[in-house]
N, C-alpha and C positions, 0 to 999 in steps of 0.2 A: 321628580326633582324640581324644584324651583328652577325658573326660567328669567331672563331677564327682562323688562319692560319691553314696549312696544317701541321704543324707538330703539330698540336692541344695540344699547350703545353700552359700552364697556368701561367702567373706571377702572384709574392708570394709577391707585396710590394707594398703598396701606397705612395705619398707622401702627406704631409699635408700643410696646407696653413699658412699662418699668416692673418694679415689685407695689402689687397691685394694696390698695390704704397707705401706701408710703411716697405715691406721688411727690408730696412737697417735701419731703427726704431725701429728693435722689443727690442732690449737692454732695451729702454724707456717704450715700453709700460709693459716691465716684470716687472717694478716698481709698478704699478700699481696692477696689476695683482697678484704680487707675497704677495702683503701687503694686498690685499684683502681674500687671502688666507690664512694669517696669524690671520687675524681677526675671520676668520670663525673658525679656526682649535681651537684658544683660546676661544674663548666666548662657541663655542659647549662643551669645554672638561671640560670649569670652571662650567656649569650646570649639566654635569656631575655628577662632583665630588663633588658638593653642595648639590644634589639629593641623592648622595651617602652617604656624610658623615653626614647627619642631619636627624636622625631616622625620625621625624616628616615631612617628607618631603615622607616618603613613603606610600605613598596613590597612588590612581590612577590615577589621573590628573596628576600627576608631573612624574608618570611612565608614561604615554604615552609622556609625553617631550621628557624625558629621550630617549624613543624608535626615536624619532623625532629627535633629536640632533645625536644621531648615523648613523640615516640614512642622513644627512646633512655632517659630515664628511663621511663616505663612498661615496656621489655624489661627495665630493670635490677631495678627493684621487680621482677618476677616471678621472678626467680631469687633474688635476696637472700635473703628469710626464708629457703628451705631452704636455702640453701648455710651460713649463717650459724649454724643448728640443726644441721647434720652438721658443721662444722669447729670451729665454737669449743664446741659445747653436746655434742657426739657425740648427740645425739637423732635418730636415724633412721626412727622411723614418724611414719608420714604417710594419713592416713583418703584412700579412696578419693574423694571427694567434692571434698575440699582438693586432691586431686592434679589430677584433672579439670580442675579450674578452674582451676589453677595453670597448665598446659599449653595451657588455652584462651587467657589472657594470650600465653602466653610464643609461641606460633606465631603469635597473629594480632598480637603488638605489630612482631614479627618480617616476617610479609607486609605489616602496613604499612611495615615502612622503605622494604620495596625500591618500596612503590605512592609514597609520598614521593619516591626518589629519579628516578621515573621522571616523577611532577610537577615535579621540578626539571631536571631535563632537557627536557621540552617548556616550560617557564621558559625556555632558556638557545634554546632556535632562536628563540621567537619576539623573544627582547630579541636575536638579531643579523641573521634575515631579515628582523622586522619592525620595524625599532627606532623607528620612528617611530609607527608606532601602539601600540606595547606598553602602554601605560599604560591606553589604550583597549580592550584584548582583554582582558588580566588585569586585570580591574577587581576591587574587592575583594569584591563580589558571588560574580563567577565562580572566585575564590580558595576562597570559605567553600563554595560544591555542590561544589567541587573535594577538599576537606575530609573532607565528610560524605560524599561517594561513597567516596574512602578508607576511612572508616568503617564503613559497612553492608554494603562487600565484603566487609572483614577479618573481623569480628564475624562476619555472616551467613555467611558458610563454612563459619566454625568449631565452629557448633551443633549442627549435624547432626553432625560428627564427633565429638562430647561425646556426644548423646544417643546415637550406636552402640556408643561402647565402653563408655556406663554400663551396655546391654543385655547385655554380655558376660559371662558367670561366670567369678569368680577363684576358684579353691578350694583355694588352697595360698597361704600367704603367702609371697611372692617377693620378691627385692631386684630393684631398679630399677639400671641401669648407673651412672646420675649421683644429683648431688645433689640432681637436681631431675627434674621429671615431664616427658615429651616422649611425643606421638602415638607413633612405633614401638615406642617401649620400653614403654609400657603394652600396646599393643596383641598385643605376642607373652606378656605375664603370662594371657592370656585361655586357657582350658581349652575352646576350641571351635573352631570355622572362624570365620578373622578375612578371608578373600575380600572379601564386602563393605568393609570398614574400609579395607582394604588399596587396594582398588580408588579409592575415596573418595579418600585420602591422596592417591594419586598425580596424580585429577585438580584435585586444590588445588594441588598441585606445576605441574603443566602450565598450569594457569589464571591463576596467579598469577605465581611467579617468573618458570617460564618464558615468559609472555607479555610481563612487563614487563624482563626482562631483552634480550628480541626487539625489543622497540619503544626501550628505551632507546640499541641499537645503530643504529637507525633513526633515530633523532633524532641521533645525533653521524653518521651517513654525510649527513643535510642538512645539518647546520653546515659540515660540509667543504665539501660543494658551494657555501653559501652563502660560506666563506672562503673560497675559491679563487677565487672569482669579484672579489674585493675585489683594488682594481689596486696598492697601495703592501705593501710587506711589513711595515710598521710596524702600518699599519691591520689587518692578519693578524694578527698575534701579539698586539696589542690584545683583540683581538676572542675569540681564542681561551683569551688569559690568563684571561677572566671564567670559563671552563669547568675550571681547571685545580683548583678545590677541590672541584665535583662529580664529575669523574674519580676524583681521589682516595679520596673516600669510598666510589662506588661500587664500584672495585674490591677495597676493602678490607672491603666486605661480599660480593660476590659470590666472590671469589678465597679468602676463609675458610668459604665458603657449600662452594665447591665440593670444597675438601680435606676437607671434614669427610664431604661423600658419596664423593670416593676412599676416605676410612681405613674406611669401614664397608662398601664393596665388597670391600677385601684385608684384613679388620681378622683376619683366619685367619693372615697371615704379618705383621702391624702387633704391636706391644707395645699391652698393653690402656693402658697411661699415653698414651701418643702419641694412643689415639683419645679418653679421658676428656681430656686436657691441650688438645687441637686443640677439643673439643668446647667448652670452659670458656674459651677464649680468641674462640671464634665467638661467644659473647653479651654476653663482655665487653667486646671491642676498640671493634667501634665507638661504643659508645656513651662512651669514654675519649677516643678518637683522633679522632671527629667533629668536635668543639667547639676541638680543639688544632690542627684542620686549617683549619678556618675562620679562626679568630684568629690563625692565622698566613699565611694565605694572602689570605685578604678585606680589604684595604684599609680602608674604612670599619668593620668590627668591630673591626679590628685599636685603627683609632685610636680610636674610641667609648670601648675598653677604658683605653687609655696614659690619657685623659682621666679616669674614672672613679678610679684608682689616684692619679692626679699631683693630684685633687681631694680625694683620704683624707688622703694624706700629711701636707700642709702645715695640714689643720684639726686635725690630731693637732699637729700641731708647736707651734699657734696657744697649742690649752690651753693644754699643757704651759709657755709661754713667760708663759701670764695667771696661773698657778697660780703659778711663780715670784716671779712682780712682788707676789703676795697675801703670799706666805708673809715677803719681804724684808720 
C-alpha cells in the first residue's frame, strides 16, 4: 500500500466534487436541489406540528411518523451545507474534521430511518394481530426506550467508525466523489490498509439494514397470515389499507438504497452522472416524498392538514374584510 512521504505528515482537507463536465453549472443545478430541500424541510415540520398540535393524533402510529419525519430533516441538514457550498458558492474544501462528522450525521440519521421504519412496521402487526390490546403494548413509555434504543444503535455504531478513519493518514489532498462526505469515499482517500474500516463498514451494513430490512419482511409475512385469517374481504383490505403508507416509504428507501449499491458494483460500465445523480436522489427522495406520502395516504393527517389550511384561509379573509370596513 502506499505510504506517506518522509516527513509523514498528514493533510487535513478534502475537496469535494459537483456533477463532474458541469462544474460551471452548479448555480443551475442548486435550483433544483435547493427547492428539493425546501420541500422536504416543510412538509417534515408541517407533520410535525400537526402531530403535535392535534391531541388525537397522539397515538403510536403517528408517534413513530413523528420520529420518522425528524430523522428525515436531520439526513437532510447533513447533506445541505456542503451541497449548498459546492453548487451555489463553488466552495469545495472541506477540513477533515467537518467531513467526519458530516458523514457520522449523514450514515447514522440514514440507519435510523430504516430502524424507524422497522418500528413502524412492528407498529402496524401489532394494531392488526393485536388490535385490542394495542394501546396497552405500545404505551407511550415503551414508544420513548423504543426511541432511544433507535438512538444509541445509530450514534454508537457510528464512533468507532469515525475514530478509525480519523487514525488513517491522508497525504495527498484528494477529491471526494460527491458533494458531501460518505464512509467508502473517505475511506479509499487513506494512503494505508483500510481492511479494518472496511471490515467494520460491512458489519454496520449486516447489523443494521440488513437485519431490519430481514425483520421488516417478517413483520409484513405475519400481517398476511394475520389478514388472511380475517373471514369478510372488506375487513382485509381494511386492515391492510393501514399498511399501504409504510409500504410505500419503505420501499422507496430501500429500492433507492439498493440501486445506489448496484451503480457502484458496475459503476466501471455506469456513466459517473448516473451514479453521483442516483446517489443525490437516495438522500433526497425520502425525506421530500415521505411527508407527501403520508398526507396523501393517511386519513387522519390528510384531514388534520385540509383543517389547518381552511382555518388560514378565512382569518386572512376576515382582516382583509375589517380593514376594508376601517378604511370606508
Amino acid at each position: 500500500m502506499p505510504t506517506c512521504s518522509e516527513t509523514n505528515l498528514s493533510l487535513s482537507t478534502f475537496l469535494l466534487a459537483g456533477i463532474p463536465g458541469h462544474e460551471a453549472d452548479g448555480p443551475w443545478f442548486s435550483i433544483p436541489f435547493c427547492s428539493l430541500y425546501l420541500i422536504a424541510i416543510l412538509g417534515n415540520c408541517l407533520i410535525l406540528f400537526v402531530v403535535k398540535t392535534q391531541r388525537n393524533l397522539h397515538q403510536p402510529m403517528y408517534l413513530f411518523l413523528s420520529m420518522l419525519s425528524v430523522t428525515d430533516l436531520g439526513l437532510a441538514a447533513s447533506t445541505l451545507p456542503t451541497m449548498f457550498s459546492v453548487f451555489l458558492l463553488n466552495s469545495r474544501e472541506i477540513a477533515i474534521d467537518a467531513c467526519l462528522s458530516q458523514l457520522f450525521f449523514i450514515h447514522s440519521f440514514s440507519i435510523m430511518e430504516s430502524a424507524v421504519l422497522l418500528a413502524m412496521a412492528f407498529d402496524r402487526f401489532v394494531a392488526i394481530r393485536h388490535p385490542l390490546r394495542y394501546a396497552s403494548i405500545l404505551t407511550n413509555a415503551r414508544i420513548g426506550n423504543i426511541g432511544l434504543a433507535i438512538i444509541i444503535r445509530c450514534f454508537g455504531l457510528h464512533i468507532p467508525s469515525v475514530i478509525l478513519l480519523k487514525r488513517l493518514p491522508y497525504c495527498r489532498i484528494r477529491t471526494l466523489s460527491y458533494s458531501y462526505c460518505l464512509h467508502p469515499d473517505v475511506m479509499k482517500m487513506a494512503s494505508t490498509d483500510i481492511a479494518p474500516n472496511s471490515s467494520y463498514g460491512l458489519f454496520i451494513v449486516l447489523s443494521t439494514l440488513g437485519l431490519d430490512s430481514g425483520l421488516i419482511v417478517l413483520s409484513y409475512i405475519m400481517i398476511l397470515k394475520t389478514v388472511l385469517s380475517i373471514t369478510t374481504w372488506e375487513q382485509r383490505l381494511t386492515a391492510l389499507n393501514t399498511c399501504v403508507s409504510h409500504i410505500c416509504v419503505t420501499l422507496l428507501f430501500y429500492i433507492s438504497l439498493l440501486s445506489l449499491s448496484v451503480i457502484h458494483r458496475v459503476k466501471k460500465k455506469a456513466l459517473p452522472e448516473s451514479q453521483i445523480f442516483l446517489s443525490y436522489l437516495n438522500f433526497l427522495l425520502p425525506p421530500v416524498l415521505n411527508p407527501i406520502v403520508f398526507s396523501i395516504k393517511t386519513k387522519e393527517i390528510r384531514k388534520q392538514i385540509r383543517k389547518i389550511f381552511h382555518q388560514t384561509i378565512p382569518l386572512r379573509g376576515c382582516d382583509e374584510r375589517i380593514k376594508d370596513q376601517q378604511f370606508s
